[in-house]
C-alpha positions in Angstrom: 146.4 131.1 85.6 144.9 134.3 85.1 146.7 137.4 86.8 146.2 141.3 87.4 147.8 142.1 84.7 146.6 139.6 81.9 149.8 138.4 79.9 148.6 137.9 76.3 150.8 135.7 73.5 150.0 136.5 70.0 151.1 134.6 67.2 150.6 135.8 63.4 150.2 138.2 60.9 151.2 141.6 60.1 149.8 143.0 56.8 150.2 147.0 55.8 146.6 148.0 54.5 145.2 149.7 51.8 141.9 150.4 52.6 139.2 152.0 50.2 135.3 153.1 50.3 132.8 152.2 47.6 129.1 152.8 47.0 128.9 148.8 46.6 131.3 146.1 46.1 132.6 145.2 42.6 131.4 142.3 40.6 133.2 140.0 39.0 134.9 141.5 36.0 133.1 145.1 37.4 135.1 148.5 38.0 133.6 151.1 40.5 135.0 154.4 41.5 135.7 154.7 44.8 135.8 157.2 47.3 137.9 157.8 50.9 141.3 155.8 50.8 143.3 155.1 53.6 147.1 153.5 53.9 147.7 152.2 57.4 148.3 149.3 59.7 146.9 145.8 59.6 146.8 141.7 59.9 145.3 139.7 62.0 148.0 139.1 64.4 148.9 143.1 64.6 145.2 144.1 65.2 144.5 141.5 67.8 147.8 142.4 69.9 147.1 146.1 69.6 143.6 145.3 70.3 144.7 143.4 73.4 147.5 146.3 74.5 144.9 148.8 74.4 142.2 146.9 76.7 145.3 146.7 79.4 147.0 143.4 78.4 151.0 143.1 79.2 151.0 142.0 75.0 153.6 140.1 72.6 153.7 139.8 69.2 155.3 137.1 67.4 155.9 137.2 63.4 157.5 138.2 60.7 158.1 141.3 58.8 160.3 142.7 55.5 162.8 145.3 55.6 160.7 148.0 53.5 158.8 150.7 54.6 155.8 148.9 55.4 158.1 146.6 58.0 159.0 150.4 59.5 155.5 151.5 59.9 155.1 148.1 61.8 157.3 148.9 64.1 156.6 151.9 65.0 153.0 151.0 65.7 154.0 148.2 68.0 156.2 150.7 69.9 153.7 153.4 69.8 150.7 150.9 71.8 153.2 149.1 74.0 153.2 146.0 72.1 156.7 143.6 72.8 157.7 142.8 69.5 161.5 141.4 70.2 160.2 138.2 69.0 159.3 139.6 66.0 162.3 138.5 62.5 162.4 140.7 59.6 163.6 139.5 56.7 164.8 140.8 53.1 163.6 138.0 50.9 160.4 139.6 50.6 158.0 142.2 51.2 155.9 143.0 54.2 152.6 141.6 53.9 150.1 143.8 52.8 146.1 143.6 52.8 143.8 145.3 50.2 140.2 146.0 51.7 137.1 147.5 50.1 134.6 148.2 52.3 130.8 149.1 50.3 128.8 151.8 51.8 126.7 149.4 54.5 130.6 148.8 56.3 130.6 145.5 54.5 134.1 144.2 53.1 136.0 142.4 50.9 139.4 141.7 51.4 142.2 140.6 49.8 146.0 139.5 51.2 149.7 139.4 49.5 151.3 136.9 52.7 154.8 138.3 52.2 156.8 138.1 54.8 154.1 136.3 57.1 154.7 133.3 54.9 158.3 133.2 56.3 157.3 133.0 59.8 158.5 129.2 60.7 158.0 126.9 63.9 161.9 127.9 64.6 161.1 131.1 64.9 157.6 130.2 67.2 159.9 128.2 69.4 162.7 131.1 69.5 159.8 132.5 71.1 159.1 129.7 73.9 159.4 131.9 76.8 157.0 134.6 75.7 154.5 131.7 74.9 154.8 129.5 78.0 154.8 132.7 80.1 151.3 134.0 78.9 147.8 133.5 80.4 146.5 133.2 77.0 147.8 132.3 73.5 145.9 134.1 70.3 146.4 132.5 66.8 145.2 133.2 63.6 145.5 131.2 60.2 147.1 134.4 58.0 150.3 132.5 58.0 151.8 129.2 57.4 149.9 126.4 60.1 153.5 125.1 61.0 154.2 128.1 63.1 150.5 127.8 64.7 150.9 124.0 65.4 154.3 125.0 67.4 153.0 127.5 69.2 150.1 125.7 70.2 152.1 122.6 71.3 154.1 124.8 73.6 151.3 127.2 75.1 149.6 123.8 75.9 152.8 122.2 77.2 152.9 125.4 79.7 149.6 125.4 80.7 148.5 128.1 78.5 145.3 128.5 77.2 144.8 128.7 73.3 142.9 130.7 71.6 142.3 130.3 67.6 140.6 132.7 65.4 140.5 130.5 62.1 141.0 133.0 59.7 141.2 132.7 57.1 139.8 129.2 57.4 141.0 126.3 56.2 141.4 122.3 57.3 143.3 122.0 61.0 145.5 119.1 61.3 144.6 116.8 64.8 148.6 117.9 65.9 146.5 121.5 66.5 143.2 121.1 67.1 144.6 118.8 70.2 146.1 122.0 72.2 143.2 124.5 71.3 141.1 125.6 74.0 138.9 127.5 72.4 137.4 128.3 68.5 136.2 131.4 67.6 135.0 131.6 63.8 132.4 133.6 62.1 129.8 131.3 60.3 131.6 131.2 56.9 134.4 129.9 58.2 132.4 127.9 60.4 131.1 126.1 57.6 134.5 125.5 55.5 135.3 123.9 59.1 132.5 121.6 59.2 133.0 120.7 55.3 130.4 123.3 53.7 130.7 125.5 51.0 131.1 129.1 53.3 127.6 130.1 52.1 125.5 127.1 52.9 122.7 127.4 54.3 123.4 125.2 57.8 121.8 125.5 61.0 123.9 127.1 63.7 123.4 124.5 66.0 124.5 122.2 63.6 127.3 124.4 62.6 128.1 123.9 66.8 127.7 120.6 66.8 130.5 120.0 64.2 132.7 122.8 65.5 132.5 120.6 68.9 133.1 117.4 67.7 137.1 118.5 66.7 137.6 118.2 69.8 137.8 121.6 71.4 136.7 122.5 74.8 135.0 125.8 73.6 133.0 127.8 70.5 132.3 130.9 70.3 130.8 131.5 66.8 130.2 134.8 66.2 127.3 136.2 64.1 127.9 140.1 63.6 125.2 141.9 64.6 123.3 138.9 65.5 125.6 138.3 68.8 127.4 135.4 69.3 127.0 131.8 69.8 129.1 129.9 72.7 129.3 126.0 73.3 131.3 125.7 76.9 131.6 122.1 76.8 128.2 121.0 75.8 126.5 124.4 77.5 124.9 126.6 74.7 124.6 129.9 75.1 123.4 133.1 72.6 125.5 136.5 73.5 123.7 139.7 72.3 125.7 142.2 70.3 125.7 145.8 70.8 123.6 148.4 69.0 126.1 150.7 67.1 125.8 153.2 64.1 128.1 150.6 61.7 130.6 152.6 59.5 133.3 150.0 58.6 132.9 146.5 59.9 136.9 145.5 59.1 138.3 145.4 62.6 135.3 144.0 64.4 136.3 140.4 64.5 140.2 141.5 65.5 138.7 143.7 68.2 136.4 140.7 69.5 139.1 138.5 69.9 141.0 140.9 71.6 138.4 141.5 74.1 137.7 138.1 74.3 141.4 136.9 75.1 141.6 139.5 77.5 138.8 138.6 79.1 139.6 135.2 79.7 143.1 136.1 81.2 141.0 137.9 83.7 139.7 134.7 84.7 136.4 135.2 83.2 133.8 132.6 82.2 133.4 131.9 78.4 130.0 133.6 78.0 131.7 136.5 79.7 134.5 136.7 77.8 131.8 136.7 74.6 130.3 139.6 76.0 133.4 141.7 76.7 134.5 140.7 72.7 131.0 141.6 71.5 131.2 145.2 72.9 134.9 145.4 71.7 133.9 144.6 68.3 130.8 146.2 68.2 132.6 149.7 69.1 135.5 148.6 66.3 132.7 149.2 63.5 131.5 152.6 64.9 134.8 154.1 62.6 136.8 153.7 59.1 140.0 151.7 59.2 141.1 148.8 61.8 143.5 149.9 64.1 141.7 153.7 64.5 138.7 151.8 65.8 140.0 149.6 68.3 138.7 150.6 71.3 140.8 151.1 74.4 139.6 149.7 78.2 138.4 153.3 79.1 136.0 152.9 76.1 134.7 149.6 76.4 134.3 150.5 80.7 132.4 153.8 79.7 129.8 151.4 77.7 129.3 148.8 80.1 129.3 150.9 82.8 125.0 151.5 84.6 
């Protein structure tokens, strides 16, 4: 049940990132100078809980970090935006995860992950975490770390009542054990296609792209299209959700920030379509600036552009 304050589970990945700016991006076997760098926060699971702090969401983190610097830097982020993180191990087998992203001079990107710790995070550590799961309106997943973690956590958001949420990146094939407790998909249309057993550049029809996505047995799709909007399936109604008009400069954080949005939005008790809309703004002011968590947007942003 959605509440004043939306409660907001997330589950996943925290990757330290190395960000860098190119004319375009490399070939195969290609070197290209490069220009801005940036070092800073990142993953999945990280972005989408700051994302979700900043847009007025009571947030936890799950996951898993080292004992290095990188594991520092993480912490400190999560206590600078008000993000819970007690449910959060660190560990000294290995390093924090980190993310190497290149992003060409149109704010397209290519990205590249070293798992680390994130590949320690188990399902005893997701059900450590029970109480921060069944307590949430909504439960956010992604796929940046082992599935067992996300299969547990699913089981017990949809045990509570919870409503899941799963961002299936990167994609890969869902066991039946998961796909059972999600409420709602939200891939771009690559991984859209790996999901529906295409190569992630082949050229499918979105509606047929919706029609697999549906038949996995989810309740709701929101395929998102970059600047071409969104596309939402809420149990057989079909739906296309504008995105915004922005000046792009770096398009890394836009799906994070749309999920964000989104999960927030539904804890507020709004309609899938809606929620879309309130993730399409989110991401679409995520790509106005270089690096992730710079550009999330906070509520009083996102209010100022929606507002007559």
């Amino acid at each position: 049940m959605a509440t004043e304050s939306p409660q907001i589970a997330v589950v996943g990945s925290y990757n330290h990132g190395l960000s860098m700016a190119v004319e375009a991006l490399p070939a195969p076997g290609e070197t290209v100078l490069g220009g801005d760098f940036a070092e800073g926060v990142g993953g999945k699971g990280s972005n989408q809980a700051v994302g979700a702090a900043r847009l007025g969401a009571a947030t936890s983190f799950v996951g898993c970090i080292g004992e290095d610097r990188f594991g520092d830097a993480a912490v400190d982020l999560w206590d600078e935006e008000a993000v819970d993180a007690r449910d959060v191990r660190r560990t000294g087998a290995t390093h924090t995860g980190v993310g190497f992203v290149i992003v060409d001079g149109d704010g397209e990107n290519a990205i590249s992950v070293a798992p680390g710790a994130n590949s320690r995070l188990s399902a005893a550590d997701v059900r450590d975490a029970r109480e921060t799961i069944r307590s949430a309106d909504v439960l956010l997943c992604q796929l940046e770390t082992e599935l067992d973690p996300v299969v547990a956590a699913a089981d017990i958001a949809a045990d509570a009542g919870t409503e899941v949420i799963l961002n299936p990146a990167p994609a890969r094939e869902l066991p039946e054990s998961l796909l059972a407790n999600v409420d709602i998909l939200t891939p771009n249309r690559g991984e859209a296609c790996i999901l529906a057993g295409h190569d992630p550049a082949a050229d499918v029809p979105e509606s047929s792209l919706l029609d697999a996505l549906s038949d996995l047995g989810v309740s709701g799709v929101a395929l998102t299209l970059g600047a071409d909007g969104a596309l939402v399936d809420d149990g057989g109604t079909r739906e296309h959700v504008d995105a915004i008009d922005v000046d792009v400069v770096d398009t890394t954080g836009g799906g994070d920030a749309f999920n964000a949005g989104a999960a927030v939005a539904r804890a507020n008790g709004q309609p899938l379509a809606e929620a879309v809309r309130f993730g399409n703004v989110c991401g679409g002011l995520a790509c106005t600036a270089f690096e992730v968590v710079p550009a999330l947007p906070d509520r009083a942003a996102v209010e100022a552009y929606l507002a007559p």
